[in-house]
Steps between C-alpha positions, in 0.01 A plus 500: 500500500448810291235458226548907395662346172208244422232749615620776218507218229184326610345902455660592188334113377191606610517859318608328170233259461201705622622784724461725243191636308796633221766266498413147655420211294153482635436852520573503110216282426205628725191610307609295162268351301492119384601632126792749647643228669501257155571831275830506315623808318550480140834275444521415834508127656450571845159595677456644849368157617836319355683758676353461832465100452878491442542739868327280682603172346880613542401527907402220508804344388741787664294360870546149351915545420605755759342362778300123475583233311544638134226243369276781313662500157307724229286189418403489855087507526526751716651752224150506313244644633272550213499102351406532146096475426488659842363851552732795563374665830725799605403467885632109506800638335587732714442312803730197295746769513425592865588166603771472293640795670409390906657176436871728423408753727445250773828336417678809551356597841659167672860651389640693758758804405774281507372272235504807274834465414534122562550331101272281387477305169163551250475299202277710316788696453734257508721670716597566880481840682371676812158486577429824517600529154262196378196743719684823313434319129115377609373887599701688188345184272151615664578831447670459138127336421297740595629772319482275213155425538428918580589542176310232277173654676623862447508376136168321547306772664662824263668685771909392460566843533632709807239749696604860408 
């Protein structure tokens, strides 16, 4: 069976969570500090750890609904990986993520090219489509993320501005 198909998704996966230094999700938080990870800028809700929590904790539950038995809801243990009175540690977080992220990746590399296009129903989204879409929605959510989170520490560390 071909696995061309898979193999370009299971890359472009790879690139989006920590493939690259500039626009992976990982890549995006290397070298933060404890406080730029809880920051928040003035008026905003949403700090780079609550950004990256939500990443990982939505594949979790994308693994969970596209591909096992959808039991990981949002309440799911699993989804919180800093329990509150616990310490924040931005190494366990990222490797919470990392496993987050071999658990779909994994999932994807049994598919074979014909299971691309095969539909399948997820009820995170509540809706059915191919699987290659479902993989499609996971990387640009990674992706989407990251550039999110490239910001909020561009704000953070005073350089939101483009090199001239």
């Amino acid at each position: 069976m071909s696995q061309s198909g898979v193999e370009q998704l299971i890359y472009l996966l790879d690139q989006a969570f920590d493939g690259s230094p500039e626009h992976s999700l990982v890549g995006n938080v290397r070298g933060l500090t404890v406080d730029d990870w809880l920051w928040r800028p003035p008026d905003g809700k949403r700090s780079i750890l609550a950004i990256f929590g939500h990443a990982g904790s939505a594949k979790y539950l994308y693994e969970s609904h596209t591909f096992g038995d959808g039991s990981i809801g949002w309440t799911h243990p699993t989804l919180n990986p800093v329990p509150p009175g616990a310490t924040f540690s931005p190494e366990l977080m990222i490797e919470w993520a990392r496993e987050a992220h071999l658990r779909f990746r994994q999932s994807v590399a049994r598919l074979t090219d014909v299971d691309l296009s095969a539909d399948r129903y997820a009820a995170i989204w509540d809706q059915p489509g191919e699987t290659r879409w479902f993989i499609a929605q996971v990387i640009e959510h990674d992706l989407y993320h990251a550039g999110e989170i490239n910001h909020l520490r561009a704000l953070r560390q005073k350089n939101d501005d483009w090199p001239r």
